[in-house]
C-alpha positions as CSV (number, residue, x, y, z in Angstrom):
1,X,-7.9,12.7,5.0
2,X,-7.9,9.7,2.7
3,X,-6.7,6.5,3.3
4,X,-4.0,4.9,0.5
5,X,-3.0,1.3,0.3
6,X,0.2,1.1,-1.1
7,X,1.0,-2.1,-3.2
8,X,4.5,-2.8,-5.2
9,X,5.5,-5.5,-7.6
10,X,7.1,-8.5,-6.0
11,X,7.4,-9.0,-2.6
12,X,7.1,-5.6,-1.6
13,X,9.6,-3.5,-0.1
14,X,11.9,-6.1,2.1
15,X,12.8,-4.0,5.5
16,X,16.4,-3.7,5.5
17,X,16.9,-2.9,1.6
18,X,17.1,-0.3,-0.5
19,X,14.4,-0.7,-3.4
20,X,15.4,0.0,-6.6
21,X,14.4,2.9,-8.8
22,X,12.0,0.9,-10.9
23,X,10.5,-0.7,-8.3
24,X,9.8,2.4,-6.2
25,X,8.5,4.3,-9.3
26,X,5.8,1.2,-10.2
27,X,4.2,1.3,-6.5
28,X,0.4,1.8,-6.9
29,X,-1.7,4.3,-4.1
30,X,-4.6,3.0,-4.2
31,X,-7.1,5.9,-2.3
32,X,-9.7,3.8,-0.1
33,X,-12.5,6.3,-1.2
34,X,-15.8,6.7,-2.9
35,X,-15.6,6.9,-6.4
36,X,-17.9,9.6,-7.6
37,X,-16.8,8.8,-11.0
38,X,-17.8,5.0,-10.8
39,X,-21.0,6.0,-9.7
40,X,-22.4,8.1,-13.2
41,X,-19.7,6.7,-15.7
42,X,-19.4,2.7,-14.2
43,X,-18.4,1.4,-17.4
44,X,-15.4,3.8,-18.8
45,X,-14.0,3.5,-14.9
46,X,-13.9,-0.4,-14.9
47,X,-12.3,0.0,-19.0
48,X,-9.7,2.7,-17.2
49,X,-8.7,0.5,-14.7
50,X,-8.9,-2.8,-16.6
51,X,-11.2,-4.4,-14.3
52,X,-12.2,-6.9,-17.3
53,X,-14.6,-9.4,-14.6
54,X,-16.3,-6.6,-13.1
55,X,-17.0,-5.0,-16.9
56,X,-18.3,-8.2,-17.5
57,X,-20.8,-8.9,-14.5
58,X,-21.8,-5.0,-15.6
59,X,-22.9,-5.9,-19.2
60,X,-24.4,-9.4,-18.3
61,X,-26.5,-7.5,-15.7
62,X,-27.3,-4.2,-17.8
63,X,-28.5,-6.9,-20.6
64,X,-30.5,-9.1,-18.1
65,X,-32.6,-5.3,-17.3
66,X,-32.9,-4.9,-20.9
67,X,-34.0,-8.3,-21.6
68,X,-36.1,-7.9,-18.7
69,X,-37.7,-4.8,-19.8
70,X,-38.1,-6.1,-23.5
71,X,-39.2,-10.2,-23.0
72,X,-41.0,-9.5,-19.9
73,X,-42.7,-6.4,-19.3
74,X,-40.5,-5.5,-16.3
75,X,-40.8,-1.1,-15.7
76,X,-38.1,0.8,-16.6
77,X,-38.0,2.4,-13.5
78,X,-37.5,-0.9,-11.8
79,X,-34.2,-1.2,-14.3
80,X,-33.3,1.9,-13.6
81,X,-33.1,1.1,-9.7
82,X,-31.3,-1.6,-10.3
83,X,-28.0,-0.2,-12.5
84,X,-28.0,2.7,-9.9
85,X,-28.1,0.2,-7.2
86,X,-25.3,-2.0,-9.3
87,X,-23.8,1.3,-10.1
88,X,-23.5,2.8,-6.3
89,X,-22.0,-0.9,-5.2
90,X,-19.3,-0.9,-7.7
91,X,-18.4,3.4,-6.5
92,X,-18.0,1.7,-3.1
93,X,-15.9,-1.3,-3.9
94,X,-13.6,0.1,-6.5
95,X,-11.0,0.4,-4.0
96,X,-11.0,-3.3,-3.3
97,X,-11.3,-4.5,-6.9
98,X,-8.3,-2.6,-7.8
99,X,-6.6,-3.7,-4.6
100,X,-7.5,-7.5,-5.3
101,X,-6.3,-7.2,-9.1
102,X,-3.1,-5.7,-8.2
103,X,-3.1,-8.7,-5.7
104,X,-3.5,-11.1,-8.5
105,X,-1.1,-9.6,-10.9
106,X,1.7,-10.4,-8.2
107,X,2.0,-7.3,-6.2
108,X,2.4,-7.1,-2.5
109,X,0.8,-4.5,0.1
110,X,3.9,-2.3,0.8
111,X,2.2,-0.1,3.6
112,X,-0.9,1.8,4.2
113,X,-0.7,5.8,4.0
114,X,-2.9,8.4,5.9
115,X,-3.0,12.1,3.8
116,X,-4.8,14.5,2.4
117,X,-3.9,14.0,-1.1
118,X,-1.8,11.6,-3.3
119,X,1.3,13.9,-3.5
120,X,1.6,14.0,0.0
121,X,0.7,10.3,0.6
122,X,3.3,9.7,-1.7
123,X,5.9,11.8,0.3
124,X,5.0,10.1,3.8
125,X,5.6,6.9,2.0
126,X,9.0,7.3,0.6
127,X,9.9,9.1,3.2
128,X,9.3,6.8,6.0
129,X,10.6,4.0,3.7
130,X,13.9,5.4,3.5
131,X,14.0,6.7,7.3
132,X,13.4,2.6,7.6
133,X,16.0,1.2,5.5
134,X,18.8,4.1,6.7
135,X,21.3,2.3,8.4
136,X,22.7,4.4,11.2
137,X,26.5,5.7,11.5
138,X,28.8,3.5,13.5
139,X,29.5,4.8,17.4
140,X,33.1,5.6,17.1
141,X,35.2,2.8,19.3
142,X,38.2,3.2,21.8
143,X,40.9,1.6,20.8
144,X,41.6,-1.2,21.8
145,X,44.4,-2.3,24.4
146,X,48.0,-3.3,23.2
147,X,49.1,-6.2,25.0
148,X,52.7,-6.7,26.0
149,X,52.9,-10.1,25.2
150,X,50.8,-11.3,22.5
151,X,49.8,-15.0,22.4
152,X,49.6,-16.9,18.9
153,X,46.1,-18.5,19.9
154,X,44.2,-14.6,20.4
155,X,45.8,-13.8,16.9
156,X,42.9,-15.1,15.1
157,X,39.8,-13.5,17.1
158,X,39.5,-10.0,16.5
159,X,37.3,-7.9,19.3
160,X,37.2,-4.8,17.5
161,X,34.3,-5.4,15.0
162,X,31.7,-7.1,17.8
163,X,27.9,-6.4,15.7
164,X,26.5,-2.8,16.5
165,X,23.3,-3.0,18.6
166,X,19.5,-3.3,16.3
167,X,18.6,0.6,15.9
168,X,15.4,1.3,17.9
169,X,11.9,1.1,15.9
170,X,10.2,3.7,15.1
171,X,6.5,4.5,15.0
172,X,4.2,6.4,13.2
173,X,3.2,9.0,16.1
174,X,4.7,9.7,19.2
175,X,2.8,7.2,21.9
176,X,1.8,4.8,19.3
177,X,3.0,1.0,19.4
178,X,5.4,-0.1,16.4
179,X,3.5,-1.0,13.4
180,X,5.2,-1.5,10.5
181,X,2.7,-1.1,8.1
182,X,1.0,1.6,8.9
183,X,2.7,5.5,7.9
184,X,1.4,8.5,8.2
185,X,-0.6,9.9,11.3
186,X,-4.4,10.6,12.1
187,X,-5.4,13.9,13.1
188,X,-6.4,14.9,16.5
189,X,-6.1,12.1,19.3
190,X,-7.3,8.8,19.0
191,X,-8.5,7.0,22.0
């Protein structure tokens, strides 16, 4: 199971409201995962996701090695260690980088998402966003009383539209404290 942080443009996804199409399609799932792919091809990732200040501290440090090997005698090997070290640090925090550009560009953590793949993270999401901003039916009322004798004062209030109760919170598995954030479930019990 993969973890996926879930950041939308804006604010996010205010509880209570219906997001629109266009702001619902441009949510980012970001999977909180090694990236294999970082880790032999560090460069082309950082260029995919346009992570321009991490490309940057890349080539100033691939250069130092170079300029290390070349001005000072320093082993190759020892170069070599250090790009796989930089390399292996960057597989690990890709995650955040992405996370903490999308943060910068303007967009707000919308939720965090427990699945198997992005498909179904995707699915959990929406689908616990909508259960959320559903607004239950109305109770049907009894009618009200008809007075005999009505007075000119009571004409103005009118009892029959007193607010419906707050619907009851849901969470994301049964025995689990409300937590808005948080969708999905984790397999097997957690103690």
């Amino acid at each position: 199971m993969t973890t996926y942080t879930v950041l939308s443009p804006g604010d996010g996804f205010a509880p209570g409201l219906t997001p629109g199409l266009a702001q619902a399609e441009r949510a980012t799932f970001v999977p909180e995962r090694f990236s294999w792919a970082t880790l032999f091809f560090a460069p082309l990732v950082l260029l995919r996701y346009r992570l321009w200040l991490a490309l940057l501290a890349y080539v100033v440090v691939a250069v130092l090695m170079e300029v290390s090997v070349w001005q000072f005698g320093l082993a190759e090997n020892v170069s070599f260690i250090v790009m796989a070290g930089f390399n292996l640090l960057l597989a690990f925090e890709l995650p955040r980088l992405r996370a903490a550009k999308l943060r910068r560009k303007g967009n707000a953590e919308a939720g965090i998402v427990v699945a198997p793949s992005r498909e179904e993270a995707e699915r959990r999401f929406y689908t616990a966003l909508l259960a959320a901003n559903t607004v239950p039916a109305a109770a049907p009322r009894a009618p009200a009383p008809v007075a005999d004798e009505v007075d000119d004062e009571d004409e103005d209030e009118d009892d029959e539209f007193a607010p419906l109760p707050a619907p009851a919170r849901r969470t994301a598995f049964p025995g689990a404290a409300p937590q808005p954030s948080v969708i999905g479930s984790f397999s097997g019990d957690v103690t």
